[in-house]
N, C-alpha and C positions, 0 to 999 in steps of 0.2 A: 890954483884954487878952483877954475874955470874946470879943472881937469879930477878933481877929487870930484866934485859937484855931477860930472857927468857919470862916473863911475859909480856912485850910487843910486843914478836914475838908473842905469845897466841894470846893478843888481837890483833895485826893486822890480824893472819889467820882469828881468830873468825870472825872481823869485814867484812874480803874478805867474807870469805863464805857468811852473814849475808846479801852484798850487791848484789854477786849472786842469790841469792833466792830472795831475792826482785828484782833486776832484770828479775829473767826468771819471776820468777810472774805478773810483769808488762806488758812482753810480750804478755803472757798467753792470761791477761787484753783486751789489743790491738787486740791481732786476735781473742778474742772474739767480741769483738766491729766490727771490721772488716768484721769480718762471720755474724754478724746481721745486720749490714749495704750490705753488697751483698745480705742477702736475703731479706732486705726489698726493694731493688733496683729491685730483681728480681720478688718479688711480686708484685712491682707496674710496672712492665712492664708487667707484668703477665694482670693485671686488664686494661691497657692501649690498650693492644693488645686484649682482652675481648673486651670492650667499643668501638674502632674503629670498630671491629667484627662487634658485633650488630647497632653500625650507619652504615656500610656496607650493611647489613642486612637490617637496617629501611630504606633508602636509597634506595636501588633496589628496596624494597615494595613498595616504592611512588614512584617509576617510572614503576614499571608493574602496582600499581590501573593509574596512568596519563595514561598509553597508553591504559590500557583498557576503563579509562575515555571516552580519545579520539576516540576511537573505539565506542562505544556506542553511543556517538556524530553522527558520521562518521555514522554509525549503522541506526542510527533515519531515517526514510523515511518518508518522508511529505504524505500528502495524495496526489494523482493524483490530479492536477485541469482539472476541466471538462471546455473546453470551448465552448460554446454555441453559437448558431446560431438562429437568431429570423425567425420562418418560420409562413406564411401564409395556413391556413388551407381555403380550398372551401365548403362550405356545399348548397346547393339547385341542380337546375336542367338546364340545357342547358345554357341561359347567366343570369339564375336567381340566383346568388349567396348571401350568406353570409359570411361574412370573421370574421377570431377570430385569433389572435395571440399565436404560443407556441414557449416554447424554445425547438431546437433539440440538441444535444451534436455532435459538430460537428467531434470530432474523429473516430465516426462510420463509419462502411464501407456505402456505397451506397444504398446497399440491408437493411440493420437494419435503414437506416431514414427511407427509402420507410418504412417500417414495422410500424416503430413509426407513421409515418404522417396516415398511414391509420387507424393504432392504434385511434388517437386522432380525426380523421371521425368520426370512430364508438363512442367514448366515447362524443362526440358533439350533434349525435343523440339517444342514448341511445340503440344501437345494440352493440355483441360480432363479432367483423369482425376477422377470427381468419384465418390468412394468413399461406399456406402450405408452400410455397417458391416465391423466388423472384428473374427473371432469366434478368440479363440487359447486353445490348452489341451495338453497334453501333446504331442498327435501333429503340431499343427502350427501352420498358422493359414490360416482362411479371409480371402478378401477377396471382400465383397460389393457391387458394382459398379451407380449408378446405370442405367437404361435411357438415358438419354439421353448418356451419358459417352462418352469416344472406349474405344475404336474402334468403338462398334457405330453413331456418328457421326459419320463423321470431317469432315465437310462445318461442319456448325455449331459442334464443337467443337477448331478450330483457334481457336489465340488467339494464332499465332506471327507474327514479321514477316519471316521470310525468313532473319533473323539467328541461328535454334539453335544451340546448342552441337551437335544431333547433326540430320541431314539423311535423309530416307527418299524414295525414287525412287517406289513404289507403296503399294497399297491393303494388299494383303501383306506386304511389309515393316514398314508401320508395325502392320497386327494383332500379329504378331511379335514386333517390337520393342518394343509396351508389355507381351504378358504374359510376354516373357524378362527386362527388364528390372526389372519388380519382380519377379517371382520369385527373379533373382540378387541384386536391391540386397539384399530381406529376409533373405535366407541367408545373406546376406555377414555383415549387422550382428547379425542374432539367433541364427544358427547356419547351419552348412552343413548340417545333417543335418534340418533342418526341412521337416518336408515344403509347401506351398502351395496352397492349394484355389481357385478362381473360381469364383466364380456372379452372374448376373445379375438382381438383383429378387429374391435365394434361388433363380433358378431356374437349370437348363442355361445354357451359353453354347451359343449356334451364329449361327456367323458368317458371311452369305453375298456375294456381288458377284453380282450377279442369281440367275443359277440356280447358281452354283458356290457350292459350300461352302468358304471359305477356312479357318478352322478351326471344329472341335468339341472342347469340353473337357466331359469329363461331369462332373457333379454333383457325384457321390461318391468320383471319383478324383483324388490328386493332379494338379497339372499337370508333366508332364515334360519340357518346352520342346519351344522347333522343331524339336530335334538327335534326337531322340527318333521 
């Protein structure tokens, strides 16, 4: 009896211990499971926090290219528009004129139309008219005329082909014809009441064909045309 009796306390220690060890092993099991599940959590937070990173990242990029987009936009500058003014050009002599239409850019100063308009004189009759400066102020406006400029050259400063809009027979006529000509274009466009001064180098004009004097224009008088 003594002996059945002991054999069953065996087998219930056995079977304790037996459920202990499978116990703690189950444990074991569990915070293995546990510790892989934390670091899979932790990996995928890992990778989340990665991923938000670089859309952070992609994100900023496409708003620094927008602003520089914008900036470039912003950046672009049109070209200038020229706006233009329709002027009357005078080509002949005392009340014999010819008229031709051009356009002048009317954002220029005073002095660079004067320049143009005389400019487009000479390109009418086929002379280089090549202006030194150009001095304007209440009474009127001077024009100061290179030395080398027609008419005081008419040989070298032909730049025409035959083809002018306006044609001159002599030496006389064309002196005439450039300082009637600008004198009436500028009075035309800036005022008739303006008065016109020429000089040559700042100085006198005097214009000769060997010994004859074809014209003199003094200094400090207006010019009053051929008619005059």
């Amino acid at each position: 009896m003594k002996k059945v009796v002991l054999a069953l306390v065996l087998i219930i220690i056995i079977g304790g211990i037996i459920f202990l060890v499978v116990q703690n092993n189950n444990k074991k099991e569990d915070l293995h499971v546990v510790e892989q599940n934390q670091t899979r959590l932790e990996e995928n937070s890992l990778q989340e926090n990665n991923a938000s990173t670089e859309n952070q990242i992609s994100n900023e990029n496409n708003l620094t290219g927008n602003v520089e987009n914008v900036t470039n936009i912003n950046n672009i500058s049109e070209d200038p528009v020229v706006i233009t003014d329709k002027a009357t050009i005078y080509i002949g002599t005392t009340s014999k004129f010819e008229t031709f239409e051009v356009d002048v850019d009317d954002t220029l100063s005073v002095e660079d139309r004067a320049k143009y308009l005389i400019k487009q004189v000479g390109d009418a009759i086929g002379y280089d008219i090549i202006v030194n400066e150009i001095f304007s102020g209440k009474g009127g406006m001077t024009v100061d005329l290179k030395a080398e400029s027609a008419p005081f050259n008419v040989t070298d400063t032909y730049v025409g082909d035959g083809e002018e809009k306006y044609h001159m027979n002599d030496i006389n006529e064309t002196v005439y014809t450039i300082f009637d000509s600008i004198k009436e274009t500028l009075q035309k466009y800036f005022g008739a009441t303006m008065d016109v001064w020429f000089t040559k180098e700042d100085e006198q004009i005097v214009i000769k064909d060997g010994d004859n004097i074809i014209l003199e224009i003094p200094q400090y008088e207006p010019y009053e045309g051929s008619g005059k």
